[in-house]
GUVEX-709829 format. One line per 2 residues: number of its first residue (from 1); for each residue x, y, z of N, C-alpha, C. Coordinates in nm, 3 decimals. Example, Ala and Ser with C-alpha at 12.3 -4.5 7.8 and 13.67 -1.06 7.14 Angstrom:
2
1> 1.319 -0.569 0.780 1.230 -0.450 0.780 1.320 -0.330 0.780 ~ 1.285 -0.225 0.708 1.367 -0.106 0.714 1.290 0.003 0.787
# end
This chain:
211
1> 8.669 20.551 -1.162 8.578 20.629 -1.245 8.484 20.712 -1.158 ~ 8.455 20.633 -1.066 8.326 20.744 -0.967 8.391 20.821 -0.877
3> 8.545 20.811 -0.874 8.626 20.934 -0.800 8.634 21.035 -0.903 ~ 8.650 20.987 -1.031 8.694 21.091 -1.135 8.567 21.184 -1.131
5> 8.467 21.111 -1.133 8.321 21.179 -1.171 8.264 21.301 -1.041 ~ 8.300 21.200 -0.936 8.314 21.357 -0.836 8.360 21.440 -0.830
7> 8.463 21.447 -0.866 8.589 21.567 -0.881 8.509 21.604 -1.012 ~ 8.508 21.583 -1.088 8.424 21.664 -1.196 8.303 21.718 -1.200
9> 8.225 21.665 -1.088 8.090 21.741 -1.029 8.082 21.850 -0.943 ~ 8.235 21.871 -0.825 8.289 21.982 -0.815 8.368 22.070 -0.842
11> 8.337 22.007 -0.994 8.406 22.177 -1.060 8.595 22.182 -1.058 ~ 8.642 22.038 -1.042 8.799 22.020 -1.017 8.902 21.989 -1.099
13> 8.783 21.922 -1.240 8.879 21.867 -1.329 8.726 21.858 -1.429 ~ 8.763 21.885 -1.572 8.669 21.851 -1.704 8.736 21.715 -1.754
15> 8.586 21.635 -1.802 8.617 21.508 -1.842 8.698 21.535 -2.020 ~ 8.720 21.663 -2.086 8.769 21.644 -2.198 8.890 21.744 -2.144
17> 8.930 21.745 -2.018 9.076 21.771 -2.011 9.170 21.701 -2.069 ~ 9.311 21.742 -2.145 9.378 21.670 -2.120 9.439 21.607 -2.011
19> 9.471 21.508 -2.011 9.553 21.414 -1.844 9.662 21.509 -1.826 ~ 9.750 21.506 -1.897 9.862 21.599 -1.874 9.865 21.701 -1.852
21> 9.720 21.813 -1.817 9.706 21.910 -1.735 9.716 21.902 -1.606 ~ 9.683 21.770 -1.557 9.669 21.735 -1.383 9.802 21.666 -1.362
23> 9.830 21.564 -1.468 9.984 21.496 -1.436 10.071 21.525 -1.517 ~ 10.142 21.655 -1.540 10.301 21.666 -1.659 10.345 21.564 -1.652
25> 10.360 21.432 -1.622 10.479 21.310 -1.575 10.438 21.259 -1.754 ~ 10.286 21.249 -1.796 10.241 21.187 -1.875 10.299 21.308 -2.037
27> 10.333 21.381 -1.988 10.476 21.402 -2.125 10.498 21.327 -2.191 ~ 10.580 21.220 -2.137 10.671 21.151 -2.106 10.649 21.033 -2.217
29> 10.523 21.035 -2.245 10.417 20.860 -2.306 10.468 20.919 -2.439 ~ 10.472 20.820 -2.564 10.519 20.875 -2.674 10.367 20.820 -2.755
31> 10.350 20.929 -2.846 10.255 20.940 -2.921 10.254 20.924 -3.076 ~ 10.250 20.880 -3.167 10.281 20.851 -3.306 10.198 20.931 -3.344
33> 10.065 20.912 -3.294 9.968 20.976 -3.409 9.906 21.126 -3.361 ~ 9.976 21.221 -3.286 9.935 21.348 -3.254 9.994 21.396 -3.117
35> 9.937 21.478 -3.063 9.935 21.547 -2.948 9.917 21.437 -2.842 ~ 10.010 21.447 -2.751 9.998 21.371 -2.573 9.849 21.418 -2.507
37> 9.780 21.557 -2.564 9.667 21.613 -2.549 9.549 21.546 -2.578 ~ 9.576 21.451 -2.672 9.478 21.437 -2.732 9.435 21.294 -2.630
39> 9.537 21.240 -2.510 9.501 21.188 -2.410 9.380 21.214 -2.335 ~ 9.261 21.269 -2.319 9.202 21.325 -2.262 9.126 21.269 -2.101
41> 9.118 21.304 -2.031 9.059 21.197 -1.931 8.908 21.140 -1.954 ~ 8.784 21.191 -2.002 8.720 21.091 -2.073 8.762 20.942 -2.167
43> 8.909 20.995 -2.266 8.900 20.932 -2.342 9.016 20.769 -2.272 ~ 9.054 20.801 -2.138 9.085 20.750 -2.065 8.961 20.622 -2.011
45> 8.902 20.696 -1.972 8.840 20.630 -1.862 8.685 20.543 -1.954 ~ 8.744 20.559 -2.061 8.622 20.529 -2.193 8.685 20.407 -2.250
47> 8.809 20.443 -2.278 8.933 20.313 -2.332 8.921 20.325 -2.501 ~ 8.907 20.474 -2.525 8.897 20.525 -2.653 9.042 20.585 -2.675
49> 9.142 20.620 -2.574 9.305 20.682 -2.606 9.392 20.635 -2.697 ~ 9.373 20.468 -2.666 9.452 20.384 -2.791 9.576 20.380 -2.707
51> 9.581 20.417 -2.573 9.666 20.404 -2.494 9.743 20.225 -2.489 ~ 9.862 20.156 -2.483 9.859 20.010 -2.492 9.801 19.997 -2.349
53> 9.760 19.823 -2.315 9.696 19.767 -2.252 9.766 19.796 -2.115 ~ 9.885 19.744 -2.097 9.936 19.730 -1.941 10.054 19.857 -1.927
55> 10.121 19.831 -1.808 10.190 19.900 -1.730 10.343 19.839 -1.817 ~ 10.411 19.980 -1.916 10.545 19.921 -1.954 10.624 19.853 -1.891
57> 10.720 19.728 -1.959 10.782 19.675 -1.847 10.897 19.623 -1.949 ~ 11.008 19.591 -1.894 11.129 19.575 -1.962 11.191 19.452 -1.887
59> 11.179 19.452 -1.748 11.199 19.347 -1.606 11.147 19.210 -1.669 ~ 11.182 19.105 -1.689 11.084 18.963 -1.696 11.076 18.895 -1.605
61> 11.144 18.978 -1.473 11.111 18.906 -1.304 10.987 18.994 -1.286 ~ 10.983 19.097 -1.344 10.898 19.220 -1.236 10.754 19.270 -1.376
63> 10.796 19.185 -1.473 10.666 19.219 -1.581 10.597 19.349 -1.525 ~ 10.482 19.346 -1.552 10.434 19.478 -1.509 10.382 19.508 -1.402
65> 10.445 19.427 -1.268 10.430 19.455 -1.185 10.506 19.610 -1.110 ~ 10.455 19.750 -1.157 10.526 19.828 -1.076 10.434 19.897 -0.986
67> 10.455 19.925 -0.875 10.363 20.050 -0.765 10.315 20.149 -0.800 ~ 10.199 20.233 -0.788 10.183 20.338 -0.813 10.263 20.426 -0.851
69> 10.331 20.409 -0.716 10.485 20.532 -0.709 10.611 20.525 -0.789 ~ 10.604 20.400 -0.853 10.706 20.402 -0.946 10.666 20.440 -1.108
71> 10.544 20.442 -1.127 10.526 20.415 -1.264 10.543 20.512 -1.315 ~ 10.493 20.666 -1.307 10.531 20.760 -1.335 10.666 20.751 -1.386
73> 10.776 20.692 -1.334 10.913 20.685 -1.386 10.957 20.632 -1.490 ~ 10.862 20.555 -1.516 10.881 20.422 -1.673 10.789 20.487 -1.749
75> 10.743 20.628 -1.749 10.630 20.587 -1.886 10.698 20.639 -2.016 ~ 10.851 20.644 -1.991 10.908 20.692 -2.179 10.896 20.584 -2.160
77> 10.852 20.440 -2.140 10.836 20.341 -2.227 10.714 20.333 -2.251 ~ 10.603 20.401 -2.223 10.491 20.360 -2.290 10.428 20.466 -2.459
79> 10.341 20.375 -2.454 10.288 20.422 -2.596 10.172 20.445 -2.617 ~ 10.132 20.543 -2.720 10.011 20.525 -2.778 9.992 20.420 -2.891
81> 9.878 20.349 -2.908 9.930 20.237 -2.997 9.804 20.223 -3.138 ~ 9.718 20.319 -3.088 9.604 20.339 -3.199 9.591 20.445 -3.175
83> 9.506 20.547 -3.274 9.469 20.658 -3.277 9.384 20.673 -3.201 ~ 9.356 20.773 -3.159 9.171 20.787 -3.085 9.084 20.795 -3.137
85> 8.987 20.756 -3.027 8.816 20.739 -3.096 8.835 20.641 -3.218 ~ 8.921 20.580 -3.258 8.911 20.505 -3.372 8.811 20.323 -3.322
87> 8.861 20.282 -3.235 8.806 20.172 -3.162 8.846 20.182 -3.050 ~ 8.783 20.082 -2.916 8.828 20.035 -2.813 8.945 19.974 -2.785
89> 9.043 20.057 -2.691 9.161 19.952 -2.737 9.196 19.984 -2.572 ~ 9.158 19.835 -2.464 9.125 19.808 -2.318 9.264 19.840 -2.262
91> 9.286 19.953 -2.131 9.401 19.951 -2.114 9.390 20.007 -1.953 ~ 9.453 19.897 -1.878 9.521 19.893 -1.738 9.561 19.984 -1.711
93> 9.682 20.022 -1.786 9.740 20.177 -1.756 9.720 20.274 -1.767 ~ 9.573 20.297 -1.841 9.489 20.408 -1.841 9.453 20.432 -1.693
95> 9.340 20.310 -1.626 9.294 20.351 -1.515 9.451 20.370 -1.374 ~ 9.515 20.326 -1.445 9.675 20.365 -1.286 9.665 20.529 -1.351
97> 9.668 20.564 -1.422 9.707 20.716 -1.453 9.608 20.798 -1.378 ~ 9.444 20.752 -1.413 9.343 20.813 -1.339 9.357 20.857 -1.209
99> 9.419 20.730 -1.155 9.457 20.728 -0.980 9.515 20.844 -0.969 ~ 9.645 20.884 -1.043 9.723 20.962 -1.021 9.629 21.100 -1.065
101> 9.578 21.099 -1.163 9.439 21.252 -1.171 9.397 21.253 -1.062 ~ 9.350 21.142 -0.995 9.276 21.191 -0.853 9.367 21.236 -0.749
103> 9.483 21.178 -0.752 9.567 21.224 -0.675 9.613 21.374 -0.668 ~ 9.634 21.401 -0.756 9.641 21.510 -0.826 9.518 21.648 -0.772
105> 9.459 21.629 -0.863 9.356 21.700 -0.798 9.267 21.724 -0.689 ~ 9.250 21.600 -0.608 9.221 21.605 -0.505 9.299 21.618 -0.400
107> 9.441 21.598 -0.403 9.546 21.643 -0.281 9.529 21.547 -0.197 ~ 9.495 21.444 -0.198 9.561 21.331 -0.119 9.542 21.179 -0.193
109> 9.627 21.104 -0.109 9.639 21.000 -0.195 9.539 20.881 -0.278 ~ 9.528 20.851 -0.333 9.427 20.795 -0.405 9.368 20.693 -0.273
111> 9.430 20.583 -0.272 9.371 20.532 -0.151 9.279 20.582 -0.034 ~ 9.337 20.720 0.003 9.276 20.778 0.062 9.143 20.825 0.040
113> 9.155 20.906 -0.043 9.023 20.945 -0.102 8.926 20.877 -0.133 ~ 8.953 20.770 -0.216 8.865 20.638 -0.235 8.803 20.640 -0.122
115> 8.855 20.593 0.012 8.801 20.526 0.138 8.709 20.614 0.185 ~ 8.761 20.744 0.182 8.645 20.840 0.225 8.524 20.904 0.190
117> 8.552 20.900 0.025 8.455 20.938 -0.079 8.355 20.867 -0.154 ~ 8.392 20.744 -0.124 8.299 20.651 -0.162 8.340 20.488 -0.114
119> 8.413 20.416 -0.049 8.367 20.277 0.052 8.290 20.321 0.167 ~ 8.326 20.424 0.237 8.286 20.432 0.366 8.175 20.512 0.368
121> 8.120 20.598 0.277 7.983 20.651 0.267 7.882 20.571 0.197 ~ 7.966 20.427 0.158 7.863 20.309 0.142 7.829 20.226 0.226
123> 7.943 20.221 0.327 7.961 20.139 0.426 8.022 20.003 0.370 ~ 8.106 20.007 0.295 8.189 19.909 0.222 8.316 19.897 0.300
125> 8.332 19.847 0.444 8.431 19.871 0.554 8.482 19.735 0.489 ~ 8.477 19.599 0.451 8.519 19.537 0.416 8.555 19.519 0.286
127> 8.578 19.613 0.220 8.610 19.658 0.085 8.778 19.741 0.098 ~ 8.902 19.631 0.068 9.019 19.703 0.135 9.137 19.704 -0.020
129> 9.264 19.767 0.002 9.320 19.721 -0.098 9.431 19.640 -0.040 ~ 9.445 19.603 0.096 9.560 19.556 0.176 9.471 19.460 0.303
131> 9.416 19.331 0.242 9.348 19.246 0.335 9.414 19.262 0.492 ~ 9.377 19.292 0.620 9.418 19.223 0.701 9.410 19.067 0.777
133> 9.465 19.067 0.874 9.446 18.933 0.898 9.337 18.842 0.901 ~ 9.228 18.879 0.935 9.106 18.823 0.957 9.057 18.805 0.809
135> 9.083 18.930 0.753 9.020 18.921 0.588 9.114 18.822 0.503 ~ 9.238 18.789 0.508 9.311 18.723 0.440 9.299 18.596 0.485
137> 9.222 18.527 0.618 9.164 18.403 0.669 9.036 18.357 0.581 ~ 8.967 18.478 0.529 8.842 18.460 0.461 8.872 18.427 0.311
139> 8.970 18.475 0.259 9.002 18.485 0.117 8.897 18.342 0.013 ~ 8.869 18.394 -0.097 8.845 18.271 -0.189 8.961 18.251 -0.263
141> 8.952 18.126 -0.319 9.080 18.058 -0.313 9.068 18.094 -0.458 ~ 9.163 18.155 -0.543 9.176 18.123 -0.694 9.212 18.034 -0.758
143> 9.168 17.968 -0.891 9.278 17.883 -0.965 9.324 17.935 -1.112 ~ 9.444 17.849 -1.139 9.439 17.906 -1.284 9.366 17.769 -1.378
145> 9.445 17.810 -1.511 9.359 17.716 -1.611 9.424 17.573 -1.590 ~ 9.378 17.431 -1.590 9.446 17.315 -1.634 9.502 17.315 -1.686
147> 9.618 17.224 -1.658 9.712 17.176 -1.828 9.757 17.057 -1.871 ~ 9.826 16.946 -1.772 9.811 16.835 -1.832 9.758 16.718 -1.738
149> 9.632 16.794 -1.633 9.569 16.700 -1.554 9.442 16.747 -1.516 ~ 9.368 16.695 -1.433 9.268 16.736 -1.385 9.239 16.838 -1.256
151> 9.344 16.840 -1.197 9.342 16.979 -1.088 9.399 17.038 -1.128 ~ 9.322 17.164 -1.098 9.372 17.286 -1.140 9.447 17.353 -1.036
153> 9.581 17.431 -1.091 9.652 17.486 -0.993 9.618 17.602 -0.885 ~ 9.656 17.638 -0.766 9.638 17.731 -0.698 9.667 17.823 -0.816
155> 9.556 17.954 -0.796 9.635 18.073 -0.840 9.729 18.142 -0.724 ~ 9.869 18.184 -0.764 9.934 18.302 -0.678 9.866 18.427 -0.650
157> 9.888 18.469 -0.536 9.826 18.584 -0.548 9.949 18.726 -0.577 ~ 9.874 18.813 -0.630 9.956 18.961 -0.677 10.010 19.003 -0.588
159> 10.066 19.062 -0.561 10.099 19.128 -0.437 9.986 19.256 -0.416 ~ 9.960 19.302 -0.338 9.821 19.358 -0.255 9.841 19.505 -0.297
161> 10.039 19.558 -0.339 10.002 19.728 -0.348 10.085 19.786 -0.478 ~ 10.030 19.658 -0.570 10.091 19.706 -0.703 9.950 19.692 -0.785
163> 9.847 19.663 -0.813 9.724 19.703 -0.867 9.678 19.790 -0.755 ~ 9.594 19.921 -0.809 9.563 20.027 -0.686 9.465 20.105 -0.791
165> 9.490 20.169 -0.883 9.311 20.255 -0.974 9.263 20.177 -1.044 ~ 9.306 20.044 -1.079 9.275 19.922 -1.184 9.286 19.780 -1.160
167> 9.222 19.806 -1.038 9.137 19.640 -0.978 9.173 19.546 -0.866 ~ 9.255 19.675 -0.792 9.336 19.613 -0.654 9.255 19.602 -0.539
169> 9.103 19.607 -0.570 9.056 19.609 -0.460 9.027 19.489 -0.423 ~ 8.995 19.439 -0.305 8.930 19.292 -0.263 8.793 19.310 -0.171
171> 8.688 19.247 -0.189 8.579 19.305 -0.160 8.485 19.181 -0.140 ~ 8.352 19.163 -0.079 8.343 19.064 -0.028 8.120 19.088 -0.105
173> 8.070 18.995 -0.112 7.948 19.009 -0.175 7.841 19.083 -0.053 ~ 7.870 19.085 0.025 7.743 19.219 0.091 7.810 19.361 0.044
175> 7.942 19.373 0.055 8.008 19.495 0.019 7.933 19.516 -0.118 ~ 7.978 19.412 -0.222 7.940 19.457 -0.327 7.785 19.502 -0.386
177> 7.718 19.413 -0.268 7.565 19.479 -0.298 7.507 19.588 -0.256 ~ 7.607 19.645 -0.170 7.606 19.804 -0.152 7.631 19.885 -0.291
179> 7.762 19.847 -0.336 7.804 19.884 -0.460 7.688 19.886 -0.601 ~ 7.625 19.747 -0.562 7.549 19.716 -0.675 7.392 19.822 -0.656
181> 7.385 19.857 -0.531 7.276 19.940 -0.503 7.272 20.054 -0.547 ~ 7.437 20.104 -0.510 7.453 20.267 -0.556 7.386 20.254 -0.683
183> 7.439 20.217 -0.801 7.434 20.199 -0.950 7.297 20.131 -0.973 ~ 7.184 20.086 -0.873 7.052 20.078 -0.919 6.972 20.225 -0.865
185> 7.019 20.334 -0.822 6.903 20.458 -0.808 6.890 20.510 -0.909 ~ 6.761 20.492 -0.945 6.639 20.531 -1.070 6.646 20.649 -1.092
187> 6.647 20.753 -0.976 6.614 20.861 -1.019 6.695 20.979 -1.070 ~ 6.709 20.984 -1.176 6.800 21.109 -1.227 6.791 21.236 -1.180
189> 6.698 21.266 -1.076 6.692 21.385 -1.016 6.739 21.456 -0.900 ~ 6.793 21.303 -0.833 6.859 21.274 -0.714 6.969 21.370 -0.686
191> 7.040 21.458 -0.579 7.142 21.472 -0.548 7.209 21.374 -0.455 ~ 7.365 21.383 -0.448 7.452 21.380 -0.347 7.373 21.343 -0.226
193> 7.364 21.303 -0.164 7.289 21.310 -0.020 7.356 21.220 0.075 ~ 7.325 21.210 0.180 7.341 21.122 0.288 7.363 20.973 0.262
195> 7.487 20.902 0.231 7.522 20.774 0.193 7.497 20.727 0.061 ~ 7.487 20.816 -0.039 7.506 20.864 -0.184 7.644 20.913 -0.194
197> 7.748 20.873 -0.319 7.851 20.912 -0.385 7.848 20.992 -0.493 ~ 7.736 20.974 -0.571 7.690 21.015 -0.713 7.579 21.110 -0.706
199> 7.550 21.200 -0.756 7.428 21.249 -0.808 7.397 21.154 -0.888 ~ 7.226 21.165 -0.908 7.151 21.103 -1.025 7.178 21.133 -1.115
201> 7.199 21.244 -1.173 7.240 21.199 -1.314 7.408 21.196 -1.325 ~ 7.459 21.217 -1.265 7.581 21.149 -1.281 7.611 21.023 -1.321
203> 7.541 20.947 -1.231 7.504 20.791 -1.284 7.425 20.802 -1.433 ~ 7.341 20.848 -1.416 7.260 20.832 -1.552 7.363 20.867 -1.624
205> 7.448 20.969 -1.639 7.579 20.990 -1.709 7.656 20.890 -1.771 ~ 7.668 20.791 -1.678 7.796 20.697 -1.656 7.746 20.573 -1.744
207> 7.620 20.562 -1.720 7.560 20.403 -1.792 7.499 20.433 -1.900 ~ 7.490 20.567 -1.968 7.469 20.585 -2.076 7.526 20.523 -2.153
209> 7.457 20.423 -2.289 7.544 20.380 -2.405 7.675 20.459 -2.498 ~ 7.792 20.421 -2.546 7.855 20.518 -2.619 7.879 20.451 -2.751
211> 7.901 20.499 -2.850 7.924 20.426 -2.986 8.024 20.551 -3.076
# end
């Protein structure tokens, strides 16, 4: 979202574009109740599209586990599954599409851009989407839910480069209180500046209530 919002502060992409101005691939999504247009990238990144929840999948080895680079290829299986603006209806595969808007418009790869445009002008160096060794020594350990005992199982982990615009990052709590800092500057008057990602009101933008 705060890649999308830059690119839209320079003038690269409008938040009531349609998606399928930056990505034609998204043709492809089938729509019941109107126009593929009516996709818009606000209404994306809002979770107002009615877009379904995850990444289509047909595989029951590979569920919705696909790469960035593949998904584009599966989306005649996806759907619109509510109308817009009608309610919230939370969807994964909204924010993988975003990636690909940024990709898109910004001309290099999402990963990329991320790192440059906003971890590393936070100084979020330990903020990765592909732990290395030292960082994968540090890991916290996940579990899942109980079931017919009292320890709870290891969680598996995902594989590291199939979540990537929708939550593949791994990040560590000083990182994130960088993060948590950006999103406390008060002042709406603020520009861009020196180890800033956002203008002020950009943010003020972003945490505005919507109904």
């Amino acid at each position: 979202a705060t890649a999308v919002m830059q690119l839209r502060d320079e003038g690269l992409l409008g938040l009531d574009d349609p998606a399928v101005r930056h990505v034609p691939e998204l043709a492809a999504i089938g729509d019941p109740f109107g126009s593929i247009e009516d996709l818009t990238i606000r209404r994306l990144l809002m979770h107002t599209s009615g877009l379904q929840g995850e990444v289509p999948w047909q595989d029951l080895e590979r569920m919705w586990l696909y790469r960035a680079e593949e998904l584009l290829g599966v989306l005649h299986l996806a759907r619109v599954v509510t109308p817009p603006e009608v309610d919230q209806k939370y969807s994964n595969l909204a924010y993988e599409l975003l990636g690909h808007v940024v990709e898109r418009v910004s001309g290099r790869p999402f990963t990329e851009y991320v790192r440059a445009s906003v971890l590393d002008p936070l100084g979020m160096a330990d903020t990765v989407w592909d732990p290395a060794d030292g960082q994968v020594a540090r890991k916290a350990v996940g579990y899942d839910a109980r079931s017919h005992d009292d320890s709870p199982p290891v969680a598996r982990d995902m594989p590291s480069d199939v979540f990537v615009a929708d939550g593949g990052l791994w990040s560590t709590l000083e990182d994130l209180g960088r993060w948590i800092g950006q999103q406390l500057r008060s002042d709406a008057s603020l520009e861009r500046g020196e180890g800033q990602v956002l203008r002020g009101a950009t943010l003020t933008e972003m945490h505005r209530p919507s109904f």
